[in-house]
Backbone as JSON, one array per atom type, in Angstrom:
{
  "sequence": "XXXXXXXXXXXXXXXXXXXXXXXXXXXXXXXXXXXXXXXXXXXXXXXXXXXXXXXXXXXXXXXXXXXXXXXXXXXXXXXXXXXXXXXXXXXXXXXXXXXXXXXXXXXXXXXXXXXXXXXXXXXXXXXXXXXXXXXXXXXXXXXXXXXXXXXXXXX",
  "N": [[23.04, 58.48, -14.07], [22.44, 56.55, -15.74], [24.07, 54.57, -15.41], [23.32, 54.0, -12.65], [20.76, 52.63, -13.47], [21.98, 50.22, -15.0], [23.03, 49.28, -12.85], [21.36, 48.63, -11.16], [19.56, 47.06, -13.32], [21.56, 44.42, -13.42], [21.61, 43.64, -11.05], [18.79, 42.85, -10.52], [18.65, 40.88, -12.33], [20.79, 38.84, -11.56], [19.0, 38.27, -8.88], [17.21, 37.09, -10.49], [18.18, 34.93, -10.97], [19.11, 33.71, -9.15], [19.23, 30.7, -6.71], [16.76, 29.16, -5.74], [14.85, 27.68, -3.1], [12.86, 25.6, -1.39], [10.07, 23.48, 0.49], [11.28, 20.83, 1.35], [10.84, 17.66, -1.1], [7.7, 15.45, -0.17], [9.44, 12.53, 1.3], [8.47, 8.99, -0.73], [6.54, 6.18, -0.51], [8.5, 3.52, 0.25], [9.24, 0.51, -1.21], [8.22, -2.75, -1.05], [6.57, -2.05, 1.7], [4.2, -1.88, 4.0], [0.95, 0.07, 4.73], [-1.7, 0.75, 7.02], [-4.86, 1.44, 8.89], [-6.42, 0.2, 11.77], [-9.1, -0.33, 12.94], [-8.62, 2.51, 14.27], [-6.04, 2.96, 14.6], [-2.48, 3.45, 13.18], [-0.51, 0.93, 12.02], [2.17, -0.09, 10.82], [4.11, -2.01, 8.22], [5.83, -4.66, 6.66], [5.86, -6.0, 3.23], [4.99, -8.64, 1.48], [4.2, -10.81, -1.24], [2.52, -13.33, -2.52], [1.99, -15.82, -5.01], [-0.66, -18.28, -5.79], [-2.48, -21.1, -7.34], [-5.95, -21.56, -6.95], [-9.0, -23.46, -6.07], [-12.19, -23.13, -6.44], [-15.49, -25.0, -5.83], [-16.28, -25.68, -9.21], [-15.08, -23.46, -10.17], [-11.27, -22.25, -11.12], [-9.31, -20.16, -9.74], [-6.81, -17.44, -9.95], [-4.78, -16.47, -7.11], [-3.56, -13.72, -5.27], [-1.78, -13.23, -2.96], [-0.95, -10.72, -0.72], [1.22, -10.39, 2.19], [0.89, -9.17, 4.55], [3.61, -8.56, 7.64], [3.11, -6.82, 10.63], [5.24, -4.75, 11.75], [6.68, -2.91, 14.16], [6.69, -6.28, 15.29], [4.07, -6.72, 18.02], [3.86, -6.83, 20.98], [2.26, -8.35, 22.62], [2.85, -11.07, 20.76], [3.06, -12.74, 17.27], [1.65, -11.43, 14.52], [0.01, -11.0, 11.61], [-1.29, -9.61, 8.43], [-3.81, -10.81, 5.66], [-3.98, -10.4, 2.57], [-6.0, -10.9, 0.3], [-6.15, -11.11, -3.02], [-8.51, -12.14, -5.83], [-8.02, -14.3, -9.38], [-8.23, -14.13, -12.81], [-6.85, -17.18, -13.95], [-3.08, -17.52, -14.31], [-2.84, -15.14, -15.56], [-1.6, -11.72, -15.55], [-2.19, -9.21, -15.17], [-3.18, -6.68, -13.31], [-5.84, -5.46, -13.42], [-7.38, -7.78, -13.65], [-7.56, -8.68, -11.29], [-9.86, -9.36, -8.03], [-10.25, -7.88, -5.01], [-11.04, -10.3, -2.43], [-10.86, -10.92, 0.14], [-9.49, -9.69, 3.68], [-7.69, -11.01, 6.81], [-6.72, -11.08, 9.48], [-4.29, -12.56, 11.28], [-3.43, -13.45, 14.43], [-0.75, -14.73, 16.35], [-0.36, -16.97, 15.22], [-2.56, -18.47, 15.63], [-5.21, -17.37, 15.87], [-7.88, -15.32, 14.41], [-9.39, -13.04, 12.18], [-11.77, -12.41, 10.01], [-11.85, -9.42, 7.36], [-14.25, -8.19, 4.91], [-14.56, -6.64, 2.37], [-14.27, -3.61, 1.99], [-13.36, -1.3, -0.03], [-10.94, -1.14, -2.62], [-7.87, -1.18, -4.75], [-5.35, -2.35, -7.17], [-2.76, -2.3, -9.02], [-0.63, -2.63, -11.32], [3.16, -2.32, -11.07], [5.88, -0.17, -12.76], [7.91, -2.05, -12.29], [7.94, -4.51, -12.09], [6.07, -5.08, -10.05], [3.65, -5.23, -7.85], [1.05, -2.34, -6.94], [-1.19, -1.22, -4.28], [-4.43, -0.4, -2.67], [-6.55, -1.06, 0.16], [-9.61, -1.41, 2.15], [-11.61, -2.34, 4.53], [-14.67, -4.12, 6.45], [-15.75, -5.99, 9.79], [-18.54, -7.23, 11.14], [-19.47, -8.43, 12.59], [-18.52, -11.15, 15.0], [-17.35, -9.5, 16.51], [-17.16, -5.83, 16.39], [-15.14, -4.18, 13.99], [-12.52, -2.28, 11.94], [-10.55, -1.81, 9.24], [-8.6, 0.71, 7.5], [-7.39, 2.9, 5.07], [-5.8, 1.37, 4.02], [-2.66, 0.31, 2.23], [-0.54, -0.79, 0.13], [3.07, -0.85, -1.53], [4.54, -1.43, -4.69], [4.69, -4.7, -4.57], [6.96, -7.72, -5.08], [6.77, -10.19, -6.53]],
  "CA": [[21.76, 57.82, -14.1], [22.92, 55.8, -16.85], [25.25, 53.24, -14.43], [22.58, 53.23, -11.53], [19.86, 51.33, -14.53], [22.67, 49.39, -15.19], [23.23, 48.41, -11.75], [19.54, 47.82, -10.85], [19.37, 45.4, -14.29], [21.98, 43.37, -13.11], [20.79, 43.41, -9.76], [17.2, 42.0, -10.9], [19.44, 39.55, -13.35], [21.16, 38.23, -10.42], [18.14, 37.6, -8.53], [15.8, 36.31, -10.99], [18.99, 33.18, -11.18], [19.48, 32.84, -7.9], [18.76, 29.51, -6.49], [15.35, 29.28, -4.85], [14.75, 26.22, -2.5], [11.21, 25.24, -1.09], [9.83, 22.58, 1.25], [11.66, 19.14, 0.64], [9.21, 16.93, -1.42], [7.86, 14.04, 0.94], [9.19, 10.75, 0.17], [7.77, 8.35, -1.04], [6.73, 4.69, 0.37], [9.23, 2.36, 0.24], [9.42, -0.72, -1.74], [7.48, -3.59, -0.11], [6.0, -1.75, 2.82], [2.55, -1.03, 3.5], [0.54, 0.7, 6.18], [-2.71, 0.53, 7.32], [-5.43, 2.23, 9.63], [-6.92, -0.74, 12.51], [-9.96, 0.76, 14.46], [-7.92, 4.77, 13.96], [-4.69, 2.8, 15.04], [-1.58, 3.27, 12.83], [0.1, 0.12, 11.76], [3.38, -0.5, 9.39], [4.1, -3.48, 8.06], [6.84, -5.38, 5.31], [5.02, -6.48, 2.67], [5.62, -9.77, 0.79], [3.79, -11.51, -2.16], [2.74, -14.98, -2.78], [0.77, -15.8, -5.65], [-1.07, -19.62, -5.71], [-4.06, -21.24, -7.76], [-7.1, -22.2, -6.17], [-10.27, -23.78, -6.76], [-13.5, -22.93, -5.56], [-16.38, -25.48, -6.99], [-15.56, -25.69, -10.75], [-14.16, -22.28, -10.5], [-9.98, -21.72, -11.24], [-8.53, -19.03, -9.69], [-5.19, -17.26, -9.41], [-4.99, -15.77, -5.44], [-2.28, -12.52, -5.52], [-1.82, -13.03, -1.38], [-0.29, -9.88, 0.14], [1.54, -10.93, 2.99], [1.49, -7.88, 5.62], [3.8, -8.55, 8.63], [3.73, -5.88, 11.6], [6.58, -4.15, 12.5], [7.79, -3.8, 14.88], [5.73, -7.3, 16.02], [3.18, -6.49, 18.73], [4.59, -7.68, 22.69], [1.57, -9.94, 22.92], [2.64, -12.1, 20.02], [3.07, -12.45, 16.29], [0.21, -10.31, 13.88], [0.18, -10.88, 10.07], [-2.68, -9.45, 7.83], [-3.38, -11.36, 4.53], [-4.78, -9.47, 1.72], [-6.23, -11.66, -0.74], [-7.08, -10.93, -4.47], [-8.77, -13.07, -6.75], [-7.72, -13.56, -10.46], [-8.2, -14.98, -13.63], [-5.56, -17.92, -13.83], [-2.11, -17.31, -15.59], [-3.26, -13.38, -15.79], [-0.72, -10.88, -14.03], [-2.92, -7.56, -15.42], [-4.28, -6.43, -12.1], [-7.24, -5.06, -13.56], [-8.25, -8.67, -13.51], [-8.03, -9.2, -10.11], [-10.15, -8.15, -7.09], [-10.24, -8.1, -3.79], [-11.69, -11.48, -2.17], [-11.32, -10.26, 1.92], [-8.61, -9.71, 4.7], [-7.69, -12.08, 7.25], [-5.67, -10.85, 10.51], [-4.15, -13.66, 12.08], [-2.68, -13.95, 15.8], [-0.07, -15.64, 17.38], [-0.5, -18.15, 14.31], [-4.52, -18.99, 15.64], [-6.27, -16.08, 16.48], [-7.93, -14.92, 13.3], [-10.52, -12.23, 12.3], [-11.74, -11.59, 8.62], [-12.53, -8.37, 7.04], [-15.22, -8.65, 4.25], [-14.02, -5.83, 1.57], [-15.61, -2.44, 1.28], [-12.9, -0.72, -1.19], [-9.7, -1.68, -3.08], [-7.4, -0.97, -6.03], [-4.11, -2.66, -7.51], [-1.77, -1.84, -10.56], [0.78, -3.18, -11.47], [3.79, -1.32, -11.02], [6.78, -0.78, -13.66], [9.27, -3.11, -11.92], [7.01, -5.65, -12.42], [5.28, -5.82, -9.08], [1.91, -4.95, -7.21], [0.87, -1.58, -5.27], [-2.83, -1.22, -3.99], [-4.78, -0.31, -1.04], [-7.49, -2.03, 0.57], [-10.49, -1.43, 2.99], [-12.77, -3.5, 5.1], [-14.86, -4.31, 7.65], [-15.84, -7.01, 10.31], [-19.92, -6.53, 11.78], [-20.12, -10.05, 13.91], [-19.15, -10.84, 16.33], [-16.82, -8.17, 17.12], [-17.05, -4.84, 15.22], [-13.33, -4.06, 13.41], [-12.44, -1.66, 11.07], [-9.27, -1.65, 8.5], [-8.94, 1.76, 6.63], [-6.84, 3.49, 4.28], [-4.31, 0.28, 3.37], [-1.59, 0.72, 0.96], [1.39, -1.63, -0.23], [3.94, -0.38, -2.49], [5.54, -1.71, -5.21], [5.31, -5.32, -3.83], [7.03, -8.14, -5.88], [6.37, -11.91, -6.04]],
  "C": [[21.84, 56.53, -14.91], [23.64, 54.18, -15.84], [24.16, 52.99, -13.43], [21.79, 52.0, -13.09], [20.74, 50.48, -14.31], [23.08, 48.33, -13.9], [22.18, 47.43, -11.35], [19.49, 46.68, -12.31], [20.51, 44.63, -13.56], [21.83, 42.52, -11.58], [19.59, 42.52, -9.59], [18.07, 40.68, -12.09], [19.73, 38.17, -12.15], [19.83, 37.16, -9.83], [17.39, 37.11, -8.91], [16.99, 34.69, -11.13], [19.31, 32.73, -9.86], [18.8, 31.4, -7.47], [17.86, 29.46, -5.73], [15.03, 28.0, -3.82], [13.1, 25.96, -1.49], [11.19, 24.24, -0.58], [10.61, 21.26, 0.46], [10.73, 18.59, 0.13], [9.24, 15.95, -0.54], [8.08, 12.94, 0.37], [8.48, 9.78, 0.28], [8.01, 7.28, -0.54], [7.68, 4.03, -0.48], [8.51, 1.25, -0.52], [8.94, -1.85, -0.87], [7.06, -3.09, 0.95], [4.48, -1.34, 2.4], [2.46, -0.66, 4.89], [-1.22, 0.48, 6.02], [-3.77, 1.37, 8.88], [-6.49, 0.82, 10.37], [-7.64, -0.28, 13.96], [-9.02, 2.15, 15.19], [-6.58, 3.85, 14.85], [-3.56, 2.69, 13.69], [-1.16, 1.45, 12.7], [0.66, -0.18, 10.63], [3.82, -2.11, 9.52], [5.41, -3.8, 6.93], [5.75, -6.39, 4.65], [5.83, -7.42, 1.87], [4.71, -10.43, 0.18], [3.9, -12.8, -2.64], [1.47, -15.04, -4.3], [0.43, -17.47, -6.04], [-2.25, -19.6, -6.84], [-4.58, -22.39, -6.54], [-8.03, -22.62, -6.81], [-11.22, -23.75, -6.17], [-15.07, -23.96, -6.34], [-15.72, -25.66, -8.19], [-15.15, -24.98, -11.17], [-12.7, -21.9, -10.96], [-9.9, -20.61, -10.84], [-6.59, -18.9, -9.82], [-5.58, -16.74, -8.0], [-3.74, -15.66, -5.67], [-2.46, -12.28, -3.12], [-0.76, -12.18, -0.98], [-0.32, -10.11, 1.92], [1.65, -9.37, 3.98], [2.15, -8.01, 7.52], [4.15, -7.45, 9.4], [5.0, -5.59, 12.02], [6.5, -3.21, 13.09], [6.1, -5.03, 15.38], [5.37, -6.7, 17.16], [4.27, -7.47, 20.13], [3.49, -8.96, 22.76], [1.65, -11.15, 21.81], [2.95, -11.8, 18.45], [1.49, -11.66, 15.88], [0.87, -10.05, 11.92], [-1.43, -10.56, 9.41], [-2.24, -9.84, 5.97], [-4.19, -10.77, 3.68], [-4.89, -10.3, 0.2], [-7.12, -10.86, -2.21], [-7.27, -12.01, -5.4], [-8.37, -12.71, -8.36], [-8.17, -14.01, -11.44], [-6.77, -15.93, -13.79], [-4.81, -17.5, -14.91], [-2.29, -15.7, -15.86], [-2.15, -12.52, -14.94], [-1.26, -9.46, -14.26], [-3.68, -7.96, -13.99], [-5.14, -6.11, -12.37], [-7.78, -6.64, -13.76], [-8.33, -9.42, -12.01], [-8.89, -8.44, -9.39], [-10.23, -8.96, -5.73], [-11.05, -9.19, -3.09], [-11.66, -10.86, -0.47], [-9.67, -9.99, 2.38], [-8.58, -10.31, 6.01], [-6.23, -11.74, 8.15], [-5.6, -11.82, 11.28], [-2.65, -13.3, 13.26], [-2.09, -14.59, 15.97], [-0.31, -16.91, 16.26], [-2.14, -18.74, 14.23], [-5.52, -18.44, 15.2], [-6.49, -15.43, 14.91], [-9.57, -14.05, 13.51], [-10.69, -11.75, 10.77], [-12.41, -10.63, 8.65], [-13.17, -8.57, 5.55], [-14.57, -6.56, 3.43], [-14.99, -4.81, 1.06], [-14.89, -1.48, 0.09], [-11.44, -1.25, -1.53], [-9.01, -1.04, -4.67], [-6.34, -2.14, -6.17], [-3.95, -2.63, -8.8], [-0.61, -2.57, -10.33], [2.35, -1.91, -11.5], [5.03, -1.53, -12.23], [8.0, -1.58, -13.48], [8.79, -4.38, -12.22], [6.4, -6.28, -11.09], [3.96, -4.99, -8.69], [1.86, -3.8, -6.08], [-0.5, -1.86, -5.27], [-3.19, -0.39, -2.83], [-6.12, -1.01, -0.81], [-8.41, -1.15, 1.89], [-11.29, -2.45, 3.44], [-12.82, -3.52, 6.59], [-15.42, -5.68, 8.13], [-17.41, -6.15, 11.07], [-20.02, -7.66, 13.28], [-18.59, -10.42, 13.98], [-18.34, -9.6, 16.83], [-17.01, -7.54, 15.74], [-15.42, -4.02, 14.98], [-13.6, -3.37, 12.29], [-11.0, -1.58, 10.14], [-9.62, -0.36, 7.64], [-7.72, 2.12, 6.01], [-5.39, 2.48, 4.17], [-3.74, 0.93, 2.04], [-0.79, 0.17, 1.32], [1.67, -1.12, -1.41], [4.36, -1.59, -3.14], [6.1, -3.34, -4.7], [5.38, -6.69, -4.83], [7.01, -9.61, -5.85], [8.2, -12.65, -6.35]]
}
C-alpha cells in the first residue's frame, strides 16, 4: 500500500509539471499599419506620418497627418485616407492633439471628408503615434468610417 501512495504522488507530481499549452495569443498589429471599417467594408492600409505647421487666422498649429495608403490599391485607381490631428506647436504629447477630420482622396482628385465623431492617440514607447479614429460624412453622400486604428506609427 505503501509503494502504490508513492506511485500515485509522483504520478500527480509529474502531472502538475507537465507542460500545458493553450490557444496561441493573437498577434498583435504590426508597426505602421492600420485598418479601418468604410460603410461595414474592411480596409488595410500602411501607415505613414507627416507632421507640418499650419496657420489658421492668427491661430499656430502643429498638424500630426496620418498618411493611410490602401493595400492592396483598389483596381479603379489609387485611395489614400488622411487623418489629421491638430496640435499645439513644437508639442509631441498626444494628449495635446485632437482630431481635426478625415479626408479620402481618389485617384489623386476625388475627395470626400469625414467630420470626426470619436478618436484617441498616445504616444507609443518607440517614440511614435497609435490611435483610432471615427467619422462621418451627412451631405451630399452619406459615408461612414468606423473602428480605425494605426499602430505604432513613426514620423
Amino acid at each position: 500500500m505503501k509503494h502504490l501512495l508513492l506511485a500515485i504522488g509522483e504520478v500527480a507530481t509529474l502531472a502538475g509539471c507537465s507542460k500545458k499549452e493553450g490557444p496561441a495569443p493573437e498577434p498583435g498589429p504590426t508597426a505602421g499599419t492600420a485598418t479601418y471599417q468604410r460603410d461595414g467594408q474592411t480596409v488595410n492600409c500602411q501607415a505613414t506620418i507627416v507632421r507640418m505647421p499650419s496657420i489658421q487666422g492668427m491661430t499656430y498649429y502643429d498638424i500630426l497627418e496620418v498618411v493611410l495608403t490602401t493595400i492592396p490599391q483598389p483596381a479603379i485607381g489609387s485611395e489614400v485616407l488622411y487623418v489629421n490631428y491638430y496640435g499645439t506647436p513644437g508639442v509631441t504629447k498626444a494628449s495635446s492633439f485632437y482630431l481635426e477630420g478625415c479626408t479620402l482622396v481618389r485617384n489623386g482628385a476625388q475627395y470626400t471628408t469625414y467630420s470626426p465623431t470619436s478618436y484617441t492617440l498616445v504616444n507609443t514607447s518607440g517614440g511614435g503615434y497609435s490611435g483610432s479614429f471615427a467619422g462621418a460624412v451627412t451631405a451630399p453622400d452619406i459615408s461612414t468610417i468606423s473602428g480605425g486604428i494605426f499602430t505604432d506609427v513613426r514620423l
